[in-house]
KOLTOR-93311 format. One record per atom (N, C-alpha, C): x, y, z. Coordinates in nm, 3 decimals, padded with zeros to 5 digits. Layout:
N
{r {X Y Z}}
...
***
This chain:
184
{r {02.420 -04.528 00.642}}
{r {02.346 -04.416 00.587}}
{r {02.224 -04.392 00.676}}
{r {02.179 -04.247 00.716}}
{r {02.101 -04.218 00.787}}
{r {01.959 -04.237 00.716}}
{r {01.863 -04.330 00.758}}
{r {01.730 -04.314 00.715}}
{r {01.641 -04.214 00.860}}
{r {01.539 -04.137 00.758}}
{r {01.419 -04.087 00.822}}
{r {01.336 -04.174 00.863}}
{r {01.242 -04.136 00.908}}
{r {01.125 -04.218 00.956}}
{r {01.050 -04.181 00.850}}
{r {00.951 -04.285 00.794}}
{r {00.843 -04.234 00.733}}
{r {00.721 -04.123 00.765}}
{r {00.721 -04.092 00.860}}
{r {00.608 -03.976 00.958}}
{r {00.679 -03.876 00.932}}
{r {00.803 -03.885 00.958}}
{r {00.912 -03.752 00.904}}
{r {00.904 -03.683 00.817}}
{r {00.919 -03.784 00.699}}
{r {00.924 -03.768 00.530}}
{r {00.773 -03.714 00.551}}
{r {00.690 -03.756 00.542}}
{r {00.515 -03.745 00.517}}
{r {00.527 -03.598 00.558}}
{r {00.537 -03.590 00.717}}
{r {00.545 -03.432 00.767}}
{r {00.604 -03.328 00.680}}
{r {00.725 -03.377 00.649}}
{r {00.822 -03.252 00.528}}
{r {00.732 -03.242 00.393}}
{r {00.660 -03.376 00.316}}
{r {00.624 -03.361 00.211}}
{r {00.531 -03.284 00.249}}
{r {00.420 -03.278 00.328}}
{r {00.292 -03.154 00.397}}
{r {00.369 -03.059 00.407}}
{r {00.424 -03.003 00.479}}
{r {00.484 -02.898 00.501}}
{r {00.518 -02.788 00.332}}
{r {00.603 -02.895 00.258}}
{r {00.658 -02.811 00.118}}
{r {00.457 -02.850 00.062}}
{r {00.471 -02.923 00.007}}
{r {00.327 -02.873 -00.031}}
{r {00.209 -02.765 00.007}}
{r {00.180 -02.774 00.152}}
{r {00.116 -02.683 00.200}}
{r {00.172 -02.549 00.220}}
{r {00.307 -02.487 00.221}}
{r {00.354 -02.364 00.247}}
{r {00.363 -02.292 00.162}}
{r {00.294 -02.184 00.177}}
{r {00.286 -02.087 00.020}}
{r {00.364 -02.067 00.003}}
{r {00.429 -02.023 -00.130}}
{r {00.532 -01.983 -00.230}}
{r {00.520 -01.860 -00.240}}
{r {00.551 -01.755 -00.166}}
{r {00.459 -01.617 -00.219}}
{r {00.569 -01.528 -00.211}}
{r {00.607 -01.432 -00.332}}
{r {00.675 -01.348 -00.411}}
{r {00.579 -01.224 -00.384}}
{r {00.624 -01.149 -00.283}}
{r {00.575 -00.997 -00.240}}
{r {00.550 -00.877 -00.355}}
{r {00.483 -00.783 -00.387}}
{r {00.528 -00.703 -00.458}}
{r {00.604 -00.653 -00.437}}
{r {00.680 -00.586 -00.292}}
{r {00.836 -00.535 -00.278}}
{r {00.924 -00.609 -00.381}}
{r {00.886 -00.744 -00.344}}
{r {01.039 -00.807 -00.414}}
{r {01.049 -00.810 -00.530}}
{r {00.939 -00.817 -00.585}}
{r {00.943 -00.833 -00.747}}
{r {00.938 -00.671 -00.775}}
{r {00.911 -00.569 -00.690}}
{r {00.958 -00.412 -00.774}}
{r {01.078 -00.339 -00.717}}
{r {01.152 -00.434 -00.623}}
{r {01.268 -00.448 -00.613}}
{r {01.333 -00.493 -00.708}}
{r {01.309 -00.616 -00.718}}
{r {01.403 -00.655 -00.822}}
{r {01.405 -00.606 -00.978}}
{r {01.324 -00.534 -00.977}}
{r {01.339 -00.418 -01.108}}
{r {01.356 -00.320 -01.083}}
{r {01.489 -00.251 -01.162}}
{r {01.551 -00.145 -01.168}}
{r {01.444 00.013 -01.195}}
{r {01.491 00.103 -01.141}}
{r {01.440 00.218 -01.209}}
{r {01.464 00.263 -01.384}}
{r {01.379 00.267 -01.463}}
{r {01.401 00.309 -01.554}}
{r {01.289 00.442 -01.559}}
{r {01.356 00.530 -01.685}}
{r {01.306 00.657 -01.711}}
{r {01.119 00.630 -01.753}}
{r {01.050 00.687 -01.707}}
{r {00.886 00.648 -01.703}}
{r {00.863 00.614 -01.636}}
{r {00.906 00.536 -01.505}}
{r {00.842 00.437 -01.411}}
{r {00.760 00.563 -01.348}}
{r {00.670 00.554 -01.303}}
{r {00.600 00.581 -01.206}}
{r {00.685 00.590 -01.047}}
{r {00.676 00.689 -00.985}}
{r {00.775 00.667 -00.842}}
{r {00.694 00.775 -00.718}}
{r {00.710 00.740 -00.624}}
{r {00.685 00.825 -00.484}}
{r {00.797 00.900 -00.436}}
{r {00.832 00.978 -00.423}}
{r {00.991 01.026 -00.378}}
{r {00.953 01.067 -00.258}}
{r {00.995 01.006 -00.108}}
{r {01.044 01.105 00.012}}
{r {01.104 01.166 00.038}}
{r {01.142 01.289 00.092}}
{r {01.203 01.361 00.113}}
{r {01.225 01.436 00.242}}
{r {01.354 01.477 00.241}}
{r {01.322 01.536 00.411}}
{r {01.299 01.735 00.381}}
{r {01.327 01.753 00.226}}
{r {01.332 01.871 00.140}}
{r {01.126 01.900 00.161}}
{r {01.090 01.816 00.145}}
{r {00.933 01.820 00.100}}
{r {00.868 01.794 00.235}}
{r {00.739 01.826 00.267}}
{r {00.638 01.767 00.387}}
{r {00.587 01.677 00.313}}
{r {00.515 01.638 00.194}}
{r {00.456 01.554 00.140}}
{r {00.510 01.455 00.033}}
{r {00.496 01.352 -00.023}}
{r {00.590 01.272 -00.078}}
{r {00.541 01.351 -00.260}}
{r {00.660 01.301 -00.341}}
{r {00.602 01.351 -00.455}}
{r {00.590 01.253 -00.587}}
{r {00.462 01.229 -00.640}}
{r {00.423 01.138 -00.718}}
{r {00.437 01.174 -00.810}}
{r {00.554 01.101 -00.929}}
{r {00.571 01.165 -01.088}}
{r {00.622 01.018 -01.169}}
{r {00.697 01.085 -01.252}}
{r {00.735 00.968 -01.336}}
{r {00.936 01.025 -01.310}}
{r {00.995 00.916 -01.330}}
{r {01.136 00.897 -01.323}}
{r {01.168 00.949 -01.440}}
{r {01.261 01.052 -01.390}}
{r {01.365 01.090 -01.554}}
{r {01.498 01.013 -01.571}}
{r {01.568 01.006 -01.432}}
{r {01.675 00.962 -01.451}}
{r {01.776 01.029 -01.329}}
{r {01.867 01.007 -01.365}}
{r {01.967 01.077 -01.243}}
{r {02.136 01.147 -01.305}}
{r {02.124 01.251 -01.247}}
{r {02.231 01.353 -01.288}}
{r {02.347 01.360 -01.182}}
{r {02.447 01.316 -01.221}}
{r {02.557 01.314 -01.136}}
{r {02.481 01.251 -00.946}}
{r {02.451 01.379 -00.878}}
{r {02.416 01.281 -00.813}}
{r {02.254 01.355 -00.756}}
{r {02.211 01.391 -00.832}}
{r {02.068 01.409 -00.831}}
{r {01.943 01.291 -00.887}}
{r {01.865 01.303 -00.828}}
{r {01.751 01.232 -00.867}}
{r {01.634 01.359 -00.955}}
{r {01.639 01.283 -01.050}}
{r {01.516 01.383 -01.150}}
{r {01.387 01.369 -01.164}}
{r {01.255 01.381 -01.142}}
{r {01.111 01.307 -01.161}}
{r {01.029 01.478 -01.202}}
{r {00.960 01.397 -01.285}}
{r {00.826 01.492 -01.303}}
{r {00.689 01.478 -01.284}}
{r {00.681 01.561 -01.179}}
{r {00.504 01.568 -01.120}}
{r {00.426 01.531 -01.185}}
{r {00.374 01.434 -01.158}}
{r {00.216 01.410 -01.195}}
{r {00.115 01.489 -01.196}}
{r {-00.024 01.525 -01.261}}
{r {-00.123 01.666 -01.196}}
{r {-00.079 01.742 -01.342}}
{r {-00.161 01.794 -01.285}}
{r {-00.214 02.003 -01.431}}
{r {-00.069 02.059 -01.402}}
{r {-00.006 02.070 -01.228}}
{r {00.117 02.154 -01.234}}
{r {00.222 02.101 -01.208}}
{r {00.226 02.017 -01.350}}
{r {00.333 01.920 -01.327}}
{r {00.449 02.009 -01.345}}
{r {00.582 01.977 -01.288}}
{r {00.673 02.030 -01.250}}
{r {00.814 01.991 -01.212}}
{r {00.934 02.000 -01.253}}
{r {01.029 01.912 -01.256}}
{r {01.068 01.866 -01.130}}
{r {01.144 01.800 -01.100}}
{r {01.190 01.791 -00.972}}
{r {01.330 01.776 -00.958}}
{r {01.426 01.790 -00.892}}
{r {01.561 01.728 -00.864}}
{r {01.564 01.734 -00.763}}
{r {01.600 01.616 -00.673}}
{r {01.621 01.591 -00.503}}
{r {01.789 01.502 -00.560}}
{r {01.846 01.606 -00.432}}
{r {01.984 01.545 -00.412}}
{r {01.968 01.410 -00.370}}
{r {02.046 01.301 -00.365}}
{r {01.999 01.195 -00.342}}
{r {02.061 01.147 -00.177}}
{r {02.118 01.266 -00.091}}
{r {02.168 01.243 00.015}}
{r {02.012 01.303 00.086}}
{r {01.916 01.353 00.054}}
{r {01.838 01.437 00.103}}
{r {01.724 01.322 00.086}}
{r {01.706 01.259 -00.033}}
{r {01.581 01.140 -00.075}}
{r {01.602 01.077 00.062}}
{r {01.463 01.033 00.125}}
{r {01.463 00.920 00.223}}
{r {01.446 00.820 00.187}}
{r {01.371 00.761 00.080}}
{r {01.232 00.669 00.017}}
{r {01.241 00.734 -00.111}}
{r {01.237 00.597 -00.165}}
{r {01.212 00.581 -00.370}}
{r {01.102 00.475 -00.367}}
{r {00.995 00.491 -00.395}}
{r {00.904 00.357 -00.436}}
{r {00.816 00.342 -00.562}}
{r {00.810 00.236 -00.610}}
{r {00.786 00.225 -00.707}}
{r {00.617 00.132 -00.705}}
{r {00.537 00.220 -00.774}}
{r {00.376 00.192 -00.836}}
{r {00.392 00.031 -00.858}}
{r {00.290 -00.003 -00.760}}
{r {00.264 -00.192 -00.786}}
{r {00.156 -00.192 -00.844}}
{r {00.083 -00.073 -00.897}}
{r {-00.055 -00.089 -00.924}}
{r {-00.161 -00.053 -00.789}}
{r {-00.296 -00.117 -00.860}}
{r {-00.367 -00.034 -00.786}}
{r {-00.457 -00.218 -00.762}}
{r {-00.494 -00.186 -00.604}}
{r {-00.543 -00.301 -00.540}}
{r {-00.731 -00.282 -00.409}}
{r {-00.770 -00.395 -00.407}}
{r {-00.846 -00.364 -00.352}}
{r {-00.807 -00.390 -00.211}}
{r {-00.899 -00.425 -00.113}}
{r {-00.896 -00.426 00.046}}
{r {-00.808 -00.372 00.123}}
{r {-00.831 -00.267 00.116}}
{r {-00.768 -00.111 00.194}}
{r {-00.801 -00.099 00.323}}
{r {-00.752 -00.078 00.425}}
{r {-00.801 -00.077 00.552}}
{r {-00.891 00.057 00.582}}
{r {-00.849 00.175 00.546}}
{r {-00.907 00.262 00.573}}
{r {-01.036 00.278 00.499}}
{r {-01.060 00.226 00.361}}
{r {-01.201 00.273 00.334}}
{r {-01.296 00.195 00.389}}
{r {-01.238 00.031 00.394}}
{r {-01.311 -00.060 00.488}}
{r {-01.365 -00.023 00.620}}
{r {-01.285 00.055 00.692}}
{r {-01.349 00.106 00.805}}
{r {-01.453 00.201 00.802}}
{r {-01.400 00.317 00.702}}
{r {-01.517 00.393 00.696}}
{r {-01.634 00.395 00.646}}
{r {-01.654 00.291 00.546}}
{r {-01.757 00.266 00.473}}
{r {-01.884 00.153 00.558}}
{r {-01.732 00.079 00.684}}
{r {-01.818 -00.013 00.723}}
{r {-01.883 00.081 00.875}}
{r {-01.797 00.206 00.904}}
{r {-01.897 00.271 00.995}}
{r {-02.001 00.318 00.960}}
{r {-02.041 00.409 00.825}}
{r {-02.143 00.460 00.756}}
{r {-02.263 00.309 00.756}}
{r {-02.225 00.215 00.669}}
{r {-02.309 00.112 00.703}}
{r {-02.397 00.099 00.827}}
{r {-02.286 00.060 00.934}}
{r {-02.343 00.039 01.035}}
{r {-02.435 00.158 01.156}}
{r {-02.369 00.246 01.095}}
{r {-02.463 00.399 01.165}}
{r {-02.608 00.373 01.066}}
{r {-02.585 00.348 00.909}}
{r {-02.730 00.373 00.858}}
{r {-02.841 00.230 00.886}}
{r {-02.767 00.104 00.900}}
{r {-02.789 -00.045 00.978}}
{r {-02.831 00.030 01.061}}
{r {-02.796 00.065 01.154}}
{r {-02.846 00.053 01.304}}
{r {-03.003 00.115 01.331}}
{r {-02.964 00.257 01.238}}
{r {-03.072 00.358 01.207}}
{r {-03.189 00.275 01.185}}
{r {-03.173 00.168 01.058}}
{r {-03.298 00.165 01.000}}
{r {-03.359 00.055 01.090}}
{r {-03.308 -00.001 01.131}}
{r {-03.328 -00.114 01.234}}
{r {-03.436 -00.086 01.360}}
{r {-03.343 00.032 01.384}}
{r {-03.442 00.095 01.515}}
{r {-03.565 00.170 01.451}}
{r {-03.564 00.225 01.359}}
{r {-03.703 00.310 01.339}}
{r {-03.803 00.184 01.267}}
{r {-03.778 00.097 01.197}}
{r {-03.841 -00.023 01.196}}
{r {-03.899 -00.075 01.320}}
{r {-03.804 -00.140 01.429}}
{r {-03.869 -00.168 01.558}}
{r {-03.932 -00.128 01.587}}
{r {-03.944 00.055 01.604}}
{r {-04.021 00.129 01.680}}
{r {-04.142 00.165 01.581}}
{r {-04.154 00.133 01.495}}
{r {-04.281 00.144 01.389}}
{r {-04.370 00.018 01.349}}
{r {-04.318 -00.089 01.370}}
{r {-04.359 -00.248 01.376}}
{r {-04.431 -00.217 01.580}}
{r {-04.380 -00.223 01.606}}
{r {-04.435 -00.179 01.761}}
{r {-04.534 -00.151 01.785}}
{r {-04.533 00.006 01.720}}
{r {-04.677 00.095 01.729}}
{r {-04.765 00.017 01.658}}
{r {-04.757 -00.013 01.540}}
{r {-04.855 -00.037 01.492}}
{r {-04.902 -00.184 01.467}}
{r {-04.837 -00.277 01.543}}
{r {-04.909 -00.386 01.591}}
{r {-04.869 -00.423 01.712}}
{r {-04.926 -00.521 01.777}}
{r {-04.945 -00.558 01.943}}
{r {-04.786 -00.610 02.034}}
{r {-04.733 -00.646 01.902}}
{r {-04.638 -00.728 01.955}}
{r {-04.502 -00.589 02.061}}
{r {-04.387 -00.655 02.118}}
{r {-04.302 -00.615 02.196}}
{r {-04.178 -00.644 02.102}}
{r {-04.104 -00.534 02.060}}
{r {-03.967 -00.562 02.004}}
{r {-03.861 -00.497 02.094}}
{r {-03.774 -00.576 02.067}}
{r {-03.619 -00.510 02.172}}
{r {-03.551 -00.409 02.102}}
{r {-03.546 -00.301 02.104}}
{r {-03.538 -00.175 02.032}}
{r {-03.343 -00.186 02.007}}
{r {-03.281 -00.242 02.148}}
{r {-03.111 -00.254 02.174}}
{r {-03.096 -00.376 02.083}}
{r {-03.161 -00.445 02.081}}
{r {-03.129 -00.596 02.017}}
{r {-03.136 -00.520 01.826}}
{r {-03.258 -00.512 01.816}}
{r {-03.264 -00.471 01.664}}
{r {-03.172 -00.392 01.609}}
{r {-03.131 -00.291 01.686}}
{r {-03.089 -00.196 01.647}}
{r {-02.923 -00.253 01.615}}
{r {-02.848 -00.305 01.743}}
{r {-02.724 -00.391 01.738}}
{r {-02.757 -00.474 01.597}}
{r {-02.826 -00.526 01.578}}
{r {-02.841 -00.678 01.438}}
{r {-02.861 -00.555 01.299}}
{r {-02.878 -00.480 01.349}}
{r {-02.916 -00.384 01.215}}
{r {-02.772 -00.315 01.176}}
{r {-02.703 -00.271 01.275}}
{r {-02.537 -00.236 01.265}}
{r {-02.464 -00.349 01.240}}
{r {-02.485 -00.463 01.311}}
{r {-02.407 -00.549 01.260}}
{r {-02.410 -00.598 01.119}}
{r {-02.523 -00.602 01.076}}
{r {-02.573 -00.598 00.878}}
{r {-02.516 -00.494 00.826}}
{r {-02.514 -00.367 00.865}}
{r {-02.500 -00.259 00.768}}
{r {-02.352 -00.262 00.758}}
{r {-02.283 -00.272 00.869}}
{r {-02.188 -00.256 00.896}}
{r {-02.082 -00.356 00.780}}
{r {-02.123 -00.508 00.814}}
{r {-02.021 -00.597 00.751}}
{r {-02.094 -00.579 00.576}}
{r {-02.202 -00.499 00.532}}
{r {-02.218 -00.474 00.386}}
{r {-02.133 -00.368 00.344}}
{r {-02.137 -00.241 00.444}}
{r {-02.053 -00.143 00.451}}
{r {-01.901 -00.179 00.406}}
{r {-01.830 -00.287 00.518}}
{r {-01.707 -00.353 00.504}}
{r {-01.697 -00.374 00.345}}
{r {-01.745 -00.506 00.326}}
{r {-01.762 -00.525 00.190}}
{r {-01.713 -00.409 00.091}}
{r {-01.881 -00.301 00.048}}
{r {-01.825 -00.239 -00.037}}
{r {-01.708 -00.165 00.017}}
{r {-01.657 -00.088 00.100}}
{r {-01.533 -00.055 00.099}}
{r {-01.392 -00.146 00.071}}
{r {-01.426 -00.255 00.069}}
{r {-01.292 -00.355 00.015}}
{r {-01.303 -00.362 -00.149}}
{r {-01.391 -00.313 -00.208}}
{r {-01.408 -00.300 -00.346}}
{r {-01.324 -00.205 -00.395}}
{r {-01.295 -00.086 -00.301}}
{r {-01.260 00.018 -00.342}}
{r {-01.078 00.025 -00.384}}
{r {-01.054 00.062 -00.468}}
{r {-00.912 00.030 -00.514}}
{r {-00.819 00.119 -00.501}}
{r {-00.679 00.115 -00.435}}
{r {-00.610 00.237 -00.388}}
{r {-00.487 00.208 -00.447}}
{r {-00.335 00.302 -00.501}}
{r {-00.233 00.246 -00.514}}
{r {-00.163 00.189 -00.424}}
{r {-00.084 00.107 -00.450}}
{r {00.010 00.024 -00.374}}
{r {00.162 00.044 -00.422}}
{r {00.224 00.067 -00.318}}
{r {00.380 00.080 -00.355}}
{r {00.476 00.002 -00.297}}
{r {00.607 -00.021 -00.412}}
{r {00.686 -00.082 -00.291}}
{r {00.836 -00.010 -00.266}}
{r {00.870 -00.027 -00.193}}
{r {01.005 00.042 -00.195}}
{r {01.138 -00.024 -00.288}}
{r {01.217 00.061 -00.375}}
{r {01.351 00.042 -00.434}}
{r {01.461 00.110 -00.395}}
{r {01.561 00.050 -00.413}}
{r {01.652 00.122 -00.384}}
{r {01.735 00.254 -00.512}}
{r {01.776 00.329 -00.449}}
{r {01.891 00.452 -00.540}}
{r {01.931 00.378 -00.664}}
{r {01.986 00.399 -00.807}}
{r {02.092 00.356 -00.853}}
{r {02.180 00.482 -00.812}}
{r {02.278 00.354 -00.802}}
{r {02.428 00.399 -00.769}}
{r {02.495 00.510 -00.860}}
{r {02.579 00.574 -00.852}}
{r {02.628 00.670 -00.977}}
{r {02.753 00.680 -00.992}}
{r {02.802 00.632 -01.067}}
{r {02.981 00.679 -01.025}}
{r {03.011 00.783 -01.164}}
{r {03.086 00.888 -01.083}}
{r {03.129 01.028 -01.197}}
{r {03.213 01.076 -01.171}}
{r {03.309 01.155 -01.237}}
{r {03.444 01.201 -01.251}}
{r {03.389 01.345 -01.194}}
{r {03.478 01.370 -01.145}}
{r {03.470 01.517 -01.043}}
{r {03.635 01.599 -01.100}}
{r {03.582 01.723 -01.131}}
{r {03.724 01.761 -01.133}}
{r {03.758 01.864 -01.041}}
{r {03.881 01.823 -00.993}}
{r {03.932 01.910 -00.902}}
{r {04.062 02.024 -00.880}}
{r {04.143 02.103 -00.818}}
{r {04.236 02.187 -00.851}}
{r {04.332 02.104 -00.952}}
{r {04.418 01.928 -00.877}}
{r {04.546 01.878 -00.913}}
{r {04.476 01.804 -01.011}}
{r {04.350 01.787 -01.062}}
{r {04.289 01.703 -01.143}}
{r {04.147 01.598 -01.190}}
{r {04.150 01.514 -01.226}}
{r {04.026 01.475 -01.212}}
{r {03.953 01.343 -01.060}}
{r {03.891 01.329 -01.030}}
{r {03.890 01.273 -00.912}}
{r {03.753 01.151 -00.912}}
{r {03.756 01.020 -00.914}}
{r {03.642 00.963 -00.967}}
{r {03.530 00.901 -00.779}}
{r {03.422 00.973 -00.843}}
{r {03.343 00.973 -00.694}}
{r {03.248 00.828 -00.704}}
{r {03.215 00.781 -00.625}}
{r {03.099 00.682 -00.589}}
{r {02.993 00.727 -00.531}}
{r {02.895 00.693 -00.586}}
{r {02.760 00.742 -00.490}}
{r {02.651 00.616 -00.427}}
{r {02.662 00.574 -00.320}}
{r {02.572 00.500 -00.313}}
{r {02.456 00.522 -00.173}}
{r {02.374 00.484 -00.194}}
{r {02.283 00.461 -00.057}}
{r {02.223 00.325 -00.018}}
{r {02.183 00.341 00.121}}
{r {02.129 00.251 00.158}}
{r {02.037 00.256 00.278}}
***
């Protein structure tokens, strides 16, 4: 019988202990089905913009949702035309984009106050301040407070699902004809 080495074993037991266990929101709003209410994003190659509603359901082989908003409004996208179905994970903080912008505003108003400080501590007493130095340490403060509050800020998060499938009787001249619909 094959024995390990003990350094082996030790290494594997670190390894499973230390390696996160982590369950994505894709997978877990993957692994739940569309039902009628969900919240959904629909792509489309029909639309320029994606459309945010709630799921009705699906008609032979249409997809049904209704707009979110004052002009809410039905929808049906053929489902050969849908690019993207995703489904609302909720709403999360540390967003890249407000982080940036909030942490440029910071650091433009950092930098600002930094320098007119220097240059007012200056005048009005004897000493010599580095106007490039202050001003840099003053962006670099405003900036990573800036960061900060913009990671506060909370945006939705989606993940992608797939179509349900549809199978329906079609009738045709010699009779009835049973279709499959699937995507992927």
């Amino acid at each position: 019988m094959p024995r390990t080495r003990r350094s082996y074993r030790a290494l594997l037991a670190a390894l499973l202990v230390l390696a996160p266990l982590r369950i994505t929101a894709a997978q877990t709003a993957a692994a739940q089905s569309l039902s009628p209410g969900t919240r959904v994003r629909v792509t489309s190659n029909q639309m320029v913009a994606p459309i945010v509603g709630s799921y009705q359901g699906m008609r032979r082989d249409t997809l049904v949702l209704i707009e979110d908003g004052t002009g809410a409004k039905i929808w049906a996208f053929n489902t050969a035309a849908v690019s993207q179905v995703e489904v609302s994970v909720g709403m999360k903080g540390g967003n890249r984009d407000p982080m940036i912008r909030w942490g440029l505003i910071g650091a433009a108003l950092g930098g600002g106050i930094a320098f007119i400080t220097s240059v007012s501590l200056e005048n009005n007493s004897g000493q010599q301040y580095n106007q490039l130095l202050s001003t840099l340490v003053g962006a670099a403060m405003g900036g990573g407070l800036g960061a900060f509050y913009g990671s506060r800020k909370l945006a939705e998060h989606w993940a992608p699902v797939p179509l349900p499938r549809r199978v329906g009787v079609v009738p045709t001249a010699k009779g009835l004809r049973i279709t499959v619909s699937a995507s992927f």
